[in-house]
N, C-alpha and C positions, 0 to 999 in steps of 0.2 A: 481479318481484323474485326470483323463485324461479332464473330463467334464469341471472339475476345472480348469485346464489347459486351456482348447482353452476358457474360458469364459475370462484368462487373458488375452492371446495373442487378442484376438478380443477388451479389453479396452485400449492394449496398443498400437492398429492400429491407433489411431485417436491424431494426434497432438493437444495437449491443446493449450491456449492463453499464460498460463506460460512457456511454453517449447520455444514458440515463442519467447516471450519476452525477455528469457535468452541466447538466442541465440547457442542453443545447436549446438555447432561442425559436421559437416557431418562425419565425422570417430565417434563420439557418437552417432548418430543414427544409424549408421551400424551396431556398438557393440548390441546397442539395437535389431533390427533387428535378429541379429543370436541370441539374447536368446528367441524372442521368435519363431525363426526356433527351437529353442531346446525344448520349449514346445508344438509345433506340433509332434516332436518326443518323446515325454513323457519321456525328461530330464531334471526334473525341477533342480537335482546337479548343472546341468552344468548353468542350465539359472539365477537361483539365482546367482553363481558366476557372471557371465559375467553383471547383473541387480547391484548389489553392483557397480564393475567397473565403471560400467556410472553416478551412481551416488556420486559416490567417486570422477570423475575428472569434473562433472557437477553437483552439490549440486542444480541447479535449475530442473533440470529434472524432472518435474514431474509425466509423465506416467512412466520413468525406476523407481522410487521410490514406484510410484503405483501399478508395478506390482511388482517386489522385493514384498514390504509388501505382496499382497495377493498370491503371489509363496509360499513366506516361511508359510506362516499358511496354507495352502493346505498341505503342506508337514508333516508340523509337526502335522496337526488332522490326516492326513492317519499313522503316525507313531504311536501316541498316544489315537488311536481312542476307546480304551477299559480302559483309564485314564484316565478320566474324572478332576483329580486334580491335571494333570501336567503341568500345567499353572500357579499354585501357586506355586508347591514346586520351593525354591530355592537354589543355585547352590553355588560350593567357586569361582570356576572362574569367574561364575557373579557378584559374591561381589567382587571379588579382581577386573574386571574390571569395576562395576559401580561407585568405589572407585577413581579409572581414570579419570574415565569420570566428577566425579564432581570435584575434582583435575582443569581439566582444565577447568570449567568453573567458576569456584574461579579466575584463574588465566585472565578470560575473552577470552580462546579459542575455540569458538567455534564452528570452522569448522572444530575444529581438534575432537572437541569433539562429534561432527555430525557425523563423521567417524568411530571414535569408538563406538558410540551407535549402527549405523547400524551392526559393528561388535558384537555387543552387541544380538543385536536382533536376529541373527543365532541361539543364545543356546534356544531361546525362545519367539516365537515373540508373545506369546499372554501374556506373564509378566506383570502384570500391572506398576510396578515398572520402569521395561527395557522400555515401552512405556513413561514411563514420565519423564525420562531420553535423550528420544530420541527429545522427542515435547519442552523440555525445550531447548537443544543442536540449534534446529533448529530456536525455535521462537528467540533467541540470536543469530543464525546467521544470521537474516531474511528473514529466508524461514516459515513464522509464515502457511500459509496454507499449504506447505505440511506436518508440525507437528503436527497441527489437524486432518488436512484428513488419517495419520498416524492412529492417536486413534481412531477417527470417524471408519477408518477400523476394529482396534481391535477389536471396543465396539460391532461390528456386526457379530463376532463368539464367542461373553464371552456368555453364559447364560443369557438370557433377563433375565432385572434388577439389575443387577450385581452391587452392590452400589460402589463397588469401583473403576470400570472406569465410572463412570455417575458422582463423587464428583471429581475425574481429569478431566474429563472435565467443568466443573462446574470452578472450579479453572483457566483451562488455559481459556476459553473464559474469566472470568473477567480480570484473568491479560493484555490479548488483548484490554482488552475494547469493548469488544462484551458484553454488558450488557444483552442481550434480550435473546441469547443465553444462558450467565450465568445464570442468574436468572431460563429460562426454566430447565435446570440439579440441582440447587444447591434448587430449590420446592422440588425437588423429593429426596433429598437425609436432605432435612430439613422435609419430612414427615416421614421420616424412624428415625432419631434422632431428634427430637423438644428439647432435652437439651445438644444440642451442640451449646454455646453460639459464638463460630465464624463460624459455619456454616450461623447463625442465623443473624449474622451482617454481613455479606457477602449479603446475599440474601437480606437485609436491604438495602444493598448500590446498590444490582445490580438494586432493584425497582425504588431508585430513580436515579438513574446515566441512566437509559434508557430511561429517556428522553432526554436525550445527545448524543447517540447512534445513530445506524445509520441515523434517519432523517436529522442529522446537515446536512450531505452532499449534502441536497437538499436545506440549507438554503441562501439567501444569504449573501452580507455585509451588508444590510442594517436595515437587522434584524428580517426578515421574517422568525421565526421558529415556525408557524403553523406545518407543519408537524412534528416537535421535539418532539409536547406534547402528554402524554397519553389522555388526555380526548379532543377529535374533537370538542366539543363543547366550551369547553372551550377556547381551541384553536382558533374559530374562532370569538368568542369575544374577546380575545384581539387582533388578528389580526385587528380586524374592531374598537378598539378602536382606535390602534395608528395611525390608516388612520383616524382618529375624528380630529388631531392634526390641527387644522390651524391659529390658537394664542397662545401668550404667557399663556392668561388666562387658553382660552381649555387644552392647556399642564400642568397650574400648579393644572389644578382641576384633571386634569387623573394622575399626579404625586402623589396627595394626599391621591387619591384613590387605586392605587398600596403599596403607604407604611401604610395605613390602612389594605390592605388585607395579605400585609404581616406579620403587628403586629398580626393578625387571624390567620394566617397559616403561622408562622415561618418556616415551613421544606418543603414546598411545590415553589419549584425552580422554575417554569413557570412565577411567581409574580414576582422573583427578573431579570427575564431575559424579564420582559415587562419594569420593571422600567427601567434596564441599553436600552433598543431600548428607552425612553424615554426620560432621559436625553440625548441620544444621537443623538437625532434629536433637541431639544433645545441647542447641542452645549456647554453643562453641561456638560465637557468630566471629571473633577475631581471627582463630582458625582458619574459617570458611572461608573467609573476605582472603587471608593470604594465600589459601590454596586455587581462588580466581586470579589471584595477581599472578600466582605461577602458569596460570593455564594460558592466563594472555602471553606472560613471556614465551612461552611453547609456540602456539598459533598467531598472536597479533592481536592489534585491536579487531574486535566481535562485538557485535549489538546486544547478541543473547548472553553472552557475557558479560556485559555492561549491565542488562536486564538482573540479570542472578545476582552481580555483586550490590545493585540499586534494593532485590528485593530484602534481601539480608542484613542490609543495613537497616533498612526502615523496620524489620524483625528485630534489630537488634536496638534501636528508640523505644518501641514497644513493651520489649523486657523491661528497658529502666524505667519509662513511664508508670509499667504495674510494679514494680520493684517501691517506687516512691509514693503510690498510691499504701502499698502494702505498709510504709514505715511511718505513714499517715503526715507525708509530706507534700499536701495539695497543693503547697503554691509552685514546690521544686517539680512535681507532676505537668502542671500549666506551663513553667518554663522551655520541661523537655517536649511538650508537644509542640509549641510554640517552634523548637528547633528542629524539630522533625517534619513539620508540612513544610518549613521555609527550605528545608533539604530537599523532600520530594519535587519542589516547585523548580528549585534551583538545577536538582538533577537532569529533568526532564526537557528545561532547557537548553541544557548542557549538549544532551544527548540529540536533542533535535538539530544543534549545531554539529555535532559532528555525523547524525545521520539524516542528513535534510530530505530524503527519498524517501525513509519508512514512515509510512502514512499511518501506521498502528499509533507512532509516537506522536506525529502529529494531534491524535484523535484526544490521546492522553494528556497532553500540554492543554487544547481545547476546553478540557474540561477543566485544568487547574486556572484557565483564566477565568473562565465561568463562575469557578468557584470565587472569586474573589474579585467577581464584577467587574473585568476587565470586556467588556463585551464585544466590542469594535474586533479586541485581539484574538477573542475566542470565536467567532466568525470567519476571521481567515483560517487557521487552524482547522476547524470541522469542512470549512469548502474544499481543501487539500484533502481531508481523512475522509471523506467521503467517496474516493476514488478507489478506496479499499475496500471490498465486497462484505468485508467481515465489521467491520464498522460503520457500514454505508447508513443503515435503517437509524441506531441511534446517534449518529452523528447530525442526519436530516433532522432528527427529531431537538437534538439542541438548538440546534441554526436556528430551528422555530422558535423556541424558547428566548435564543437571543433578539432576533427581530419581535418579537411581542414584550422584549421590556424595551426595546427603542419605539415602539409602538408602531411597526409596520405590523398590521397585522396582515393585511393582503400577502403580504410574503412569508408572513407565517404559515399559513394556510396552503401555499404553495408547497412550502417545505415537507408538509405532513402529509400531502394528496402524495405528492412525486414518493414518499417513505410508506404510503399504505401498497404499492404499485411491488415492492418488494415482500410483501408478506403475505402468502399464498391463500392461509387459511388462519384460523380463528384461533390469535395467542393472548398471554398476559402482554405481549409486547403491541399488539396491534390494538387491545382496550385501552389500553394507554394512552395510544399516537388517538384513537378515538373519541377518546376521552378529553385528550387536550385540543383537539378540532373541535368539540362541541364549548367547548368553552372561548374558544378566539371567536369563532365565527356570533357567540352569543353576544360576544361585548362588541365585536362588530353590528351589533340589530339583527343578521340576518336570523331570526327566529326560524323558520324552515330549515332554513340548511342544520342549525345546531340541534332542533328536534330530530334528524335524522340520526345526527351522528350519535347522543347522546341513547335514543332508542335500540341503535346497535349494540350500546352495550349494555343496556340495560336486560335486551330477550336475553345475553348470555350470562350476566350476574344482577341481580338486584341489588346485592346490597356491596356493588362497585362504589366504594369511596361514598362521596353524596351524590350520589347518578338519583336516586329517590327523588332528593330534593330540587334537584333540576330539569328532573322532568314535570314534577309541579308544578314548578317557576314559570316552566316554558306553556303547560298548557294554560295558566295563569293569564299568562302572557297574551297567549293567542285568541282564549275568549274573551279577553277585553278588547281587543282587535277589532275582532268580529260586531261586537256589541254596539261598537265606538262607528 
């Protein structure tokens, strides 16, 4: 037990990126701290309690959640270590509270219901049940990875092979939309039942839905989803077709040849997602929008989906915006922008209701409340999308923005220190975040602290924005100070 012990305390020494980004309380990491001074003293009672604690008034926590999970299964193999099948058997007080638990998340609560699982998990934390209770609890509150990394833990003191936490995870990566992942658990648990016909249409969808999957995020708007597809080769033939594009004709012979390949291969999604980059570069945007409408019928609803038909649209406002500009109709010009941000706004809500987990979207909506001074609502927004490593830096960096027109500036300040903490070395992105530190902390009075920052970036540009004129201001400032 004890071995067990310091192998936790020693994963729980290392601040994650999630912990960072949720901006765990310094009285939370002390609590953390003394559990695991308690597991140096081989009290795992005491450190479990105090590891709940932290993650009870900080649901992002991630190392107190990660050590919690592997405290309690330490504990409970050294308790049950000659029962082999006390993992399975089940409990009345764990039915009367898993009964709770789903109770509140019917009712859509679920950081109350995150609370209770973890309570849950005390009677047994290698339950497969109490685990999927737990992972569901969290991916509905959106803490979708430490509910996997939860099971992920389980599944690595069940008995290798254990089908029934390998088909829960199989289950929660598709419903994440981790395809690649799904697919890898739910082979393995469609080789153990091949007459399980929704196992079987699961793994059906996760093959083709992962070419959707993580590559998108390397794609860009313009249509570059060579690395999306399963076959490279393929892939890099239709890359190098739609860069063939340089006439009307070349486009309508490489159109023709796309909806030929797809009347050949109706189920095979790369075809339909060359035509819509196709139409979409001829400015065909009606086209386009109906060849995503086919492609959802194919696959289902898709986020990146959703993404390409959202971006095509707003290409297709654009057209007629310069279409109106071009016929020298400014005011009909005004109207259609006018209905195109209220589209983008409307979308993006849209989307964030039907994908409440992706925190990209999130970061997006953030900025459309920002944009239109909803501040209060673009603050929740950036606290969620900041959980996203790829949006983390300027997401902190709006928070700031929003709390310095509410006039916290102490929390603005905050925002910008925790968002320098992720940028390694010397960018336009970190002159920036420095830039606007020198200027909170200056309407704050603190003249030292904003001469720092403002000097930062001054040794790397002088002629940053007015960096010139504020570093005047400030030594202005400071030899009147002195004088005075």
């Amino acid at each position: 037990m004890a071995n067990e012990n310091d192998a936790v305390a020693t994963q729980g020494a290392t601040t994650t990126e999630t912990e960072q980004a949720v901006q765990v309380p310094q009285n939370i990491r002390n609590l953390h701290g003394k559990a695991l001074a308690a597991l140096e003293r081989n009290n795992p009672d005491i450190a479990i309690d105090i590891f709940l604690r932290c993650v009870e008034q900080c649901p992002g926590f991630t190392a107190a959640r990660r050590n919690l999970r592997l405290t309690q299964i330490a504990r409970y193999k050294a308790a049950n270590k000659h029962n082999s099948l006390a993992h399975r058997l089940p409990s009345i007080p764990g039915m009367i509270k898993s009964m709770k638990i789903q109770g509140l998340m019917k009712a859509g609560k679920y950081d109350e219901a995150l609370v209770e699982s973890e309570k849950l998990m005390l009677l047994n934390p290698l339950n497969v049940s109490y685990i999927r209770l737990l992972a569901k609890a969290a991916i509905g509150a959106g803490y979708t990875e430490d509910g996997l990394m939860s099971v992920e833990i389980v599944r690595e003191h069940l008995p290798a092979g254990s089908l029934p936490i390998i088909e829960l995870l199989g289950r929660l990566y598709f419903e994440v939309k981790n395809y690649r992942k799904a697919r890898e658990f739910l082979e393995r648990v469609h080789r153990a039942r091949p007459n399980d016909a929704e196992i079987a249409t699961m793994l059906k969808n996760s093959e083709a839905l992962a070419t959707l999957d993580a590559g998108w995020e390397q794609s860009s708007e313009e249509g570059d989803f060579r690395v999306a597809l399963a076959n490279e080769e393929q892939a890099v033939k239709l890359e190098q077709e739609s860069k063939m594009v340089k006439s009307a004709d070349d486009a309508e012979s490489l159109i023709e040849e796309a909806l030929k390949k797809i009347e050949a291969e109706p189920r095979n999604i790369n075809y339909y997602l060359s035509l819509v980059s196709l139409y979409a570069q001829q400015k065909r945007f009606d086209d386009a929008l109906q060849t995503v409408e086919k492609a959802r019928e194919l696959i289902g609803a898709d986020a990146e989906l959703d993404r390409r038909y959202s971006n095509i649209m707003v290409a297709k406002f654009d057209a007629e915006i310069a279409a109106l500009r071009g016929a020298g109709d400014a005011n009909g010009a005004v109207e259609k922008e006018t209905e195109r941000n209220q589209y983008i706004f409307d979308d993006i809500a849209d989307r964030v209701q039907r994908y409440p987990n992706d925190q990209h979207l999130r970061y997006e909506l953030g900025l459309q409340y920002f944009k239109y001074d909803h501040i209060d609502e673009a603050i929740q927004q950036f606290q969620i999308a900041q959980r996203n490593p790829k949006d983390r830096v300027s997401a902190l960096y709006h928070l700031a923005l929003c709390f310095r027109k509410k006039g916290l500036l102490d929390m603005a300040v905050s925002q910008l220190e925790q968002a320098l903490e992720f940028i390694p070395g010397m960018s336009n992105e970190k002159l920036e975040i420095l830039y606007l530190l020198g200027e909170v902390t200056l309407e704050e009075g603190n003249l030292d602290e904003a001469a720092k920052h403002f000097k930062e970036v001054y040794k790397v540009d002088v002629t940053y924005r007015d960096i010139g004129k504020y570093i005047e201001k400030i030594y202005a400032a400071q030899k009147k100070e002195k004088s005075e």
